[in-house]
C-alpha positions in Angstrom: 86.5 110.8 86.4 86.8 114.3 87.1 89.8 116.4 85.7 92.9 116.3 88.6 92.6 119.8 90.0 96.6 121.1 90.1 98.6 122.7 92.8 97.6 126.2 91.8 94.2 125.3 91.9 94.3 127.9 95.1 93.8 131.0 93.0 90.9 129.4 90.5 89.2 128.6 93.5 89.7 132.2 95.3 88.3 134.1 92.6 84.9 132.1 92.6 83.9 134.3 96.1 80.9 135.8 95.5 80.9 139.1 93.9 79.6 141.3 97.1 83.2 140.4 98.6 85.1 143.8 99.2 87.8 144.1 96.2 91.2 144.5 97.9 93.0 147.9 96.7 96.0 149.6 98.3 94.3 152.4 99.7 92.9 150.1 102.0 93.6 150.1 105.7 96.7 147.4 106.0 95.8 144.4 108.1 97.9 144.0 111.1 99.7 140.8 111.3 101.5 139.0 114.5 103.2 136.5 113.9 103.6 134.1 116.7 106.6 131.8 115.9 110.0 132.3 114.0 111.1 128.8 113.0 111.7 127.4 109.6 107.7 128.3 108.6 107.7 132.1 110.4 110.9 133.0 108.9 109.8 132.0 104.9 106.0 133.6 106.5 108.1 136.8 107.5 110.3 136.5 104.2 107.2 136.6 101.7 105.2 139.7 104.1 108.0 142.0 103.7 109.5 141.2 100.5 108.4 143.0 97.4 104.0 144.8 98.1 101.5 143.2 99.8 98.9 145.0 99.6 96.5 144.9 102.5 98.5 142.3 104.7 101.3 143.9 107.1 103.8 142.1 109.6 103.8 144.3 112.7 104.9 141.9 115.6 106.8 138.9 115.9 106.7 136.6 118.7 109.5 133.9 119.6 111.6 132.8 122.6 115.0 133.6 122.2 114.4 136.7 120.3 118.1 137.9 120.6 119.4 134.7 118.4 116.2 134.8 115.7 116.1 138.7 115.3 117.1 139.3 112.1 117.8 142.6 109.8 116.6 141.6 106.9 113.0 142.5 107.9 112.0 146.0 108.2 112.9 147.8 111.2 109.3 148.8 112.0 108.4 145.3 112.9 108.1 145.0 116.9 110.2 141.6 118.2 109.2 140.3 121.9 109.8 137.4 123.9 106.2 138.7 125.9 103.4 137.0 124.0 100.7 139.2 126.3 102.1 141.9 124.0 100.8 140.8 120.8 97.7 139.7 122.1 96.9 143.0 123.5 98.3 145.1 120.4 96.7 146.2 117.7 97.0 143.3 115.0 94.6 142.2 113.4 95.4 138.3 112.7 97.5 136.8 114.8 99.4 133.6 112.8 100.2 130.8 115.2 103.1 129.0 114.3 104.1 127.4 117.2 102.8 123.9 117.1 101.3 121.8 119.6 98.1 122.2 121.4 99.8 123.9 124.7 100.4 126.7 125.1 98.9 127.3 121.6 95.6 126.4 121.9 95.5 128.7 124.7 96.9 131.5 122.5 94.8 131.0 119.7 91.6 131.4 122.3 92.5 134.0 124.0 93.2 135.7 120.2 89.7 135.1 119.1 88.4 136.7 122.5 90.3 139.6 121.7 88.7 140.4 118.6 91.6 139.2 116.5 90.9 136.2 113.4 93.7 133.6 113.4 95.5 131.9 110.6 97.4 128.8 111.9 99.3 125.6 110.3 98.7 123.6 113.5 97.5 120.3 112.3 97.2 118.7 116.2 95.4 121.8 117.3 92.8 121.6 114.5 92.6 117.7 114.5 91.9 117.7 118.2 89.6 121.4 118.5 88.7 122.6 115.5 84.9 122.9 115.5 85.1 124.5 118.9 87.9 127.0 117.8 85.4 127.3 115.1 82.1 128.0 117.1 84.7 131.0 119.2 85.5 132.1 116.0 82.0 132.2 114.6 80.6 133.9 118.1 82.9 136.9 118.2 83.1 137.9 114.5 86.3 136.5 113.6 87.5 133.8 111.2 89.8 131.2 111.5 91.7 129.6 109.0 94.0 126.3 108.7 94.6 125.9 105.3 98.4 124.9 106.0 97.5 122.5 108.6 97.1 119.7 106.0 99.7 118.9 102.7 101.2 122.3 103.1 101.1 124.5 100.2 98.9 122.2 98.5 95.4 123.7 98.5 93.6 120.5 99.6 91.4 122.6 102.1 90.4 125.2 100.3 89.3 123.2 97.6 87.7 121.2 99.2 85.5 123.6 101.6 85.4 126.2 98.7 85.7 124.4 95.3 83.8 121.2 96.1 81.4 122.9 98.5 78.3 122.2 96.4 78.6 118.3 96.3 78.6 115.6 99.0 81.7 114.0 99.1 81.7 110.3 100.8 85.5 109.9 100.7 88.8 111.5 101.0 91.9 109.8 101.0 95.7 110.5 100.3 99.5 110.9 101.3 99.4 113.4 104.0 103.0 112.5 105.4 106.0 113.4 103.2 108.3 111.6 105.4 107.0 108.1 105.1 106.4 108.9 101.0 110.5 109.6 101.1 111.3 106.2 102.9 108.5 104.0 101.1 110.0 105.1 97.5 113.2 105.1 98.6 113.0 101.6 99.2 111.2 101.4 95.8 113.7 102.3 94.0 117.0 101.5 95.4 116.0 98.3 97.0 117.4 99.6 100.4 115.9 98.5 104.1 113.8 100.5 105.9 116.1 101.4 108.1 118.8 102.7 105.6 115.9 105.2 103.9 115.1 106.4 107.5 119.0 107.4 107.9 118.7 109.2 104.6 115.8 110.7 105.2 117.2 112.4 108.5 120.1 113.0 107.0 118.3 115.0 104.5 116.0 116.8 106.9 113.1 115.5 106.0 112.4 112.8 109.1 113.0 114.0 112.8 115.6 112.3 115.3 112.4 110.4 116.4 110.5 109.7 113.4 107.7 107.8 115.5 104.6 110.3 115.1 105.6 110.0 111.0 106.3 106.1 110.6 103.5 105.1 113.1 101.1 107.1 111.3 100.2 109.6 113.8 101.0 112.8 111.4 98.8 111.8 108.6 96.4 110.9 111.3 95.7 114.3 112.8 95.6 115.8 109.2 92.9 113.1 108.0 90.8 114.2 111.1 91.2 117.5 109.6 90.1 116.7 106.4 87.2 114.6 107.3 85.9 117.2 109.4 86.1 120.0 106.4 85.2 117.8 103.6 82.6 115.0 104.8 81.5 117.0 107.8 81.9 114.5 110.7 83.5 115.4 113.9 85.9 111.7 115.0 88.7 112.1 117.5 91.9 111.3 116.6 92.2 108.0 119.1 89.0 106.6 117.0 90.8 105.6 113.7 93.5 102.6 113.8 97.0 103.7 112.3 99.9 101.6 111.9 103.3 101.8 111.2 105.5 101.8 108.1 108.3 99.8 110.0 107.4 96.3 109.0 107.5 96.7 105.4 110.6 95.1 103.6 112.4 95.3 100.4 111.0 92.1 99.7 107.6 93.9 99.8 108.5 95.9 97.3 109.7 93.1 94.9 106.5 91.0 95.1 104.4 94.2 95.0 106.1 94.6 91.3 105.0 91.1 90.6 101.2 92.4 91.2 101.8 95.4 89.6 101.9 97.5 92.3 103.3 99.9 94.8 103.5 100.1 98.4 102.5 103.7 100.2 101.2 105.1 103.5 97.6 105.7 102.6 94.8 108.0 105.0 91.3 107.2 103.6 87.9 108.0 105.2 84.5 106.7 103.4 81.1 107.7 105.1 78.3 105.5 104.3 74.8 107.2 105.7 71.6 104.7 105.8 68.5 106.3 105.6 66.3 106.0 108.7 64.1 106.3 110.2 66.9 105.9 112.3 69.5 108.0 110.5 72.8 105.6 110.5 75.9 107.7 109.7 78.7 105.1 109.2 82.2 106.2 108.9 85.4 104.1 107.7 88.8 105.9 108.5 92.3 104.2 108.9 95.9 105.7 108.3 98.2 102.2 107.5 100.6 101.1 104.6 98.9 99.4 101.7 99.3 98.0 98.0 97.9 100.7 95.4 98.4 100.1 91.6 100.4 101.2 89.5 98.3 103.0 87.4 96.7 105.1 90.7 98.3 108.6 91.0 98.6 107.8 94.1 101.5 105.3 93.2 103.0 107.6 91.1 103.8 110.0 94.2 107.2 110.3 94.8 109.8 111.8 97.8 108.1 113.9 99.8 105.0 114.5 97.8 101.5 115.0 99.0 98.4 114.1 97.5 94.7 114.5 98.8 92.0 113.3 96.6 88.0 113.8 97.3 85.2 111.6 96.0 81.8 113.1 95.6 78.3 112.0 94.4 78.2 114.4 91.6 81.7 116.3 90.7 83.6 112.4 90.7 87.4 112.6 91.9 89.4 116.0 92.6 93.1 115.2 92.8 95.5 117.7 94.6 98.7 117.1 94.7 102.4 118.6 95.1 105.2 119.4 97.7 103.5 119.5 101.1 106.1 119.9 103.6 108.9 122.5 104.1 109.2 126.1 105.1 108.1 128.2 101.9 105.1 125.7 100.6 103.5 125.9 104.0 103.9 129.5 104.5 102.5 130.3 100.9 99.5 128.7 102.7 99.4 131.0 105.6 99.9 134.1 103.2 97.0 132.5 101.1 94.9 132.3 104.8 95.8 136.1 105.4 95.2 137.5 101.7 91.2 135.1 102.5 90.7 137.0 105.6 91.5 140.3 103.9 89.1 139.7 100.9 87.0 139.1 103.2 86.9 142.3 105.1 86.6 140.3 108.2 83.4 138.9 107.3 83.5 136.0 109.5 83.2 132.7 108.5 82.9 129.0 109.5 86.2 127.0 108.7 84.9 123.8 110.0 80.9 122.7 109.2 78.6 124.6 111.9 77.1 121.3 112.5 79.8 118.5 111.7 77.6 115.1 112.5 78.9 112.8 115.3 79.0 109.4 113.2 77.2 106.7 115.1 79.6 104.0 114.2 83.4 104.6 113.4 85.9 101.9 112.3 89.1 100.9 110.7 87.3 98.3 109.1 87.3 98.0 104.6 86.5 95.1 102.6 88.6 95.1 99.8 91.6 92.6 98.8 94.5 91.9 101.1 98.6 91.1 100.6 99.6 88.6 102.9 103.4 88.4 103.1 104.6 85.0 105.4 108.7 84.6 106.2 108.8 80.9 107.6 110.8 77.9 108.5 110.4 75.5 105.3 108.2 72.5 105.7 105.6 70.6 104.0 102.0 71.4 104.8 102.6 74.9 105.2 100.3 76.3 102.8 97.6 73.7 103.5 97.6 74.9 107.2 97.1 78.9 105.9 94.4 77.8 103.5 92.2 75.4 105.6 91.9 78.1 108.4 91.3 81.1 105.9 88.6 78.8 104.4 87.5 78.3 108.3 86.6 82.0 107.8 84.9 82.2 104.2 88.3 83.7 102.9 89.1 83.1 99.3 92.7 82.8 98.4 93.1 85.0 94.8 96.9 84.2 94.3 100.6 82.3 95.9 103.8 84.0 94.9 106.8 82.8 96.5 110.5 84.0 94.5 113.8 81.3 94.3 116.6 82.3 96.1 115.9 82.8 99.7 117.0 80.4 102.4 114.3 77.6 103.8 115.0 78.8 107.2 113.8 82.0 106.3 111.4 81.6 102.9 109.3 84.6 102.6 106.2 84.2 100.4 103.2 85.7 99.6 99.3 85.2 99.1 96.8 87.9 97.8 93.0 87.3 99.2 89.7 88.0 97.3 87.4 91.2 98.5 87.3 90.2 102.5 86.2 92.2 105.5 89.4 93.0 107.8 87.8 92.4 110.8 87.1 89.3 110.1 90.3 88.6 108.5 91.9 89.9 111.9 90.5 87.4 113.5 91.8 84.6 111.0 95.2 86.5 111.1 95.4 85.9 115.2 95.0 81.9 114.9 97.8 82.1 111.7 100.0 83.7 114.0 100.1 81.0 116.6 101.2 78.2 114.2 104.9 77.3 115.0 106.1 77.4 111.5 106.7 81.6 112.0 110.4 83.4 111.8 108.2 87.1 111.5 104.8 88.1 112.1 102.7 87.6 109.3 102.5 91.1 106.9 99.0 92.2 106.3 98.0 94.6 103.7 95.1 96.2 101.9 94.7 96.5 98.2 93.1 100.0 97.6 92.6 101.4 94.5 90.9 104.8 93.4 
């Protein structure tokens, strides 16, 4: 297993760039920076820019609505504020930093910059996920760079070391916690014992989940930022709406407790595997789903705790890089963007490809793994019950690995549990849709996979 890379694995990788890379010095001519958004990331970008030298990187223009309320004086008094975003694109700057979000009218900022001659650095995860290689291709075509570094696991340098660390090996899957929020509420409930619903309210409370949490407990977050990642580090273009994710909602305390019984833990988990099968044909296979699973406890991954990120790569010869740390807020992301900028300056605007020239179009993609699976059952007490599950997993080729079921619960509502032998979910899907019309139900039946490193 390779050695976990750490959270400042950013600068080791930085200063493997080949040697003909201009050295930065101050007598360099300072690159222009416009910074397109002042919220809770521009501010802590703007903050580490002006405070204390930065060499060749200088803020020059910052763009925002509202500029009378976000104007502060604690930034030089140089620095140009407008509410007019043609201004910045038709200034002088040199990078413009888009930190607005969303893909309109972002997207059409962010082209518009690249026409003008102008590299972009930008954090916008749904942007990327969704147009990356052709931002990319613009990028490439006028001489410019573009850089998205903060896009995935904020200040965590999961990007760059992938693309730039891990560049020389073929890595067949990534897989990790891309979404703080759901982290904070799954080990919340881990370790308190509280409902979902109580470790949502404390996570809002706290600032770290939205009034409407959806796009983090469905799984749509970590999904845009797994897009990313399989794009940079496996090098296949997929489209968001082609992996499954589901939501965090349905898991229970009770989860938790028989979890501990299999010595395990419960987290959201984003994992793409590519599989290629020699041809003639060529067969590019790719596996991608963002859903909550069992992980054991001895996997990092289970070991990640409040709002913690971690991305870990797989290749055919460097093994397992781990990156891990604090992904979300406003200074770890922007120590990202100020990483992007410093990139683009060493580069002396040497362009460069942030996404694969050629990223394959997999001919198959699916949420589909065969690995073990938690099956959690709350039911209405009666004999047969178990024989009923069994006969029509058998009815399938499923092999039953384990039954747990803990004293104390009411027969009206019994929750218990059985863990299944290696299976395909597909085909356990299907099994799982005749369960679910037996009459013996109070919930759903809870399905999980069992993934370990």
């Amino acid at each position: 297993m390779a050695k976990p890379r750490s959270s400042n694995a950013r600068t080791k990788l930085r200063t493997k760039a080949p040697s003909a890379a201009p050295r930065i010095s101050a007598a360099d001519k300072p690159l222009k920076i416009g910074l397109l958004g002042f919220g809770t990331v521009g501010r802590s970008v703007a903050k580490i820019l002006c405070q204390g030298p930065n060499g060749p990187l200088l803020l020059t223009h910052v763009f925002n609505r509202n500029i009378k309320k976000k104007k502060t004086d604690s930034l030089p008094a140089h620095i140009r504020w407008t509410e007019n975003i043609h201004e910045v694109l038709r200034s002088d700057v040199d990078v413009v930093v888009e930190l607005i979000g969303g893909t309109k009218p972002a997207g059409d900022w962010v082209r518009r910059a690249l026409r003008a001659g102008k590299s972009v650095v930008t954090a916008n995860k749904l942007l990327i996920s969704e147009s990356g290689p052709e931002l990319a291709v613009l990028a490439r075509k006028m001489g410019r760079r573009i850089e998205f570094g903060a896009s995935v696991a904020g200040g965590i340098p999961a990007i760059i070391g992938i693309q730039e660390g891990l560049a020389g090996d073929r890595l067949y899957r990534i897989a990790g916690i891309l979404n703080g929020t759901c982290n904070y509420i799954l080990t919340r409930m881990e370790s308190s014992g509280s409902s979902f619903v109580s470790a949502l309210k404390e996570a809002q409370d706290l600032g770290f989940a939205e009034a409407d949490p959806s796009s983090d407990v469905d799984g749509i977050d970590a999904r845009a930022k797994l897009v990313i990642l399989t794009q940079a580090g496996l090098g296949l273009q997929v489209r968001s709406e082609q992996i499954p994710c589901r939501s965090i909602t349905s898991i229970t305390s009770a989860d938790f407790m028989y979890a501990r019984e299999l010595d395990c833990s419960i987290r959201q988990i984003s994992l793409a595997e590519k599989a290629v099968v020699p041809g003639p044909p060529r067969c590019v296979r790719l596996a991608a789903a963002v859903q909550p699973a069992l992980i054991p406890a001895e996997s990092l991954m289970a070991h990640a705790q409040g709002s913690q990120n971690i991305v870990t790569a797989a290749g055919e010869f460097s093994g397992r890089s781990v990156f891990s740390g604090y992904g979300a807020g406003g200074d770890p992301t922007a120590v990202a963007v100020v990483s992007d900028l410093y990139a683009i300056a060493r580069s002396a605007g040497a362009p460069a490809a942030a996404l694969p020239k050629t990223a394959e179009t997999p001919n198959e993609v699916s949420g589909d793994f065969t690995v073990p699976h938690y099956l959690r059952f709350v039911v209405q007490d009666r004999p047969g019950i178990v024989a009923s599950l069994a006969a029509i997993l058998a009815k399938y080729d499923i092999s039953i690995d384990a039954l747990l079921q803990k004293p104390g619960f009411p027969h009206s509502a019994l929750p218990f549990v059985m863990t299944l032998e290696s299976c395909d979910s597909a085909v356990l899907q299907r099994a799982l849709e005749e369960i679910s019309r037996l009459d013996f139900h109070v919930e759903p039946p809870l399905c999980l996979p069992v993934f370990s490193d």
